[in-house]
N, C-alpha and C positions, 0 to 999 in steps of 0.2 A: 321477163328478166328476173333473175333472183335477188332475194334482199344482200345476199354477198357480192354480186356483180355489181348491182348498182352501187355497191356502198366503194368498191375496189374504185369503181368507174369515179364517182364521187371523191376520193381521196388523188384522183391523178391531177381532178383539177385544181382540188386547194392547195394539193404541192405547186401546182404547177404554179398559181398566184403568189404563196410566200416565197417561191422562187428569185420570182420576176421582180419582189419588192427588197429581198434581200438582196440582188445583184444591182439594183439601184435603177431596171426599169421604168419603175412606179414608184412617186416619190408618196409617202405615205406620211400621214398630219394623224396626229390625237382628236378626235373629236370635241375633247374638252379644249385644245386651240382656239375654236372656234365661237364667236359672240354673236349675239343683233340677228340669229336663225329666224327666217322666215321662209317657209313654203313657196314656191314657185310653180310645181307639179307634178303629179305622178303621172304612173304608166303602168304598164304589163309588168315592166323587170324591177320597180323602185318607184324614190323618190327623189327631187331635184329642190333641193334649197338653198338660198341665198345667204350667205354670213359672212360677217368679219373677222382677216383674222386677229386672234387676241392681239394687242396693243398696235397695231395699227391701221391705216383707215383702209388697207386692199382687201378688194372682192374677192369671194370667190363661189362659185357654184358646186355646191356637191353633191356627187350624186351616192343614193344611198341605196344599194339595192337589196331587195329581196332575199332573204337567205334559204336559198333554195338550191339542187342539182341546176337545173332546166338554166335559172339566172344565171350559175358560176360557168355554166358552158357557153355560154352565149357571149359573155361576158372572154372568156379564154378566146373566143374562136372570130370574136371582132376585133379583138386587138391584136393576134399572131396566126 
């Protein structure tokens, strides 16, 4: 595959994500929101850590992944 293919192939799916975040499928947080980060785990595609959000005491787990083609497809093709 050519670095143009890959890269075309590569831009369908970061549209395809700010897409999905602009029409309100994904609700999307600042990472600066976020307090009290603490590691939980990685994987193949990322990382999973534990924080608060800023000014009040709910959880939440987020996952941070990889920035990479291979992750953002896998990523597109598990959710739609």
């Amino acid at each position: 595959m050519s670095n143009e293919t890959e890269l075309k192939e590569s831009n369908i799916y970061i549209n395809w994500l700010e897409n999905s975040i602009t029409n309100e499928y994904y609700t999307y947080y600042k990472y600066s929101e976020f307090t009290n980060l603490n590691p939980i785990g990685c994987g193949a595609y990322g990382k999973v850590i534990r924080a608060n959000w800023k000014n009040t005491d709910k959880l939440f787990a987020l996952k941070i992944f990889n920035n990479d083609k291979t992750t953002l497809k896998e990523v597109v093709n598990e959710n739609f």
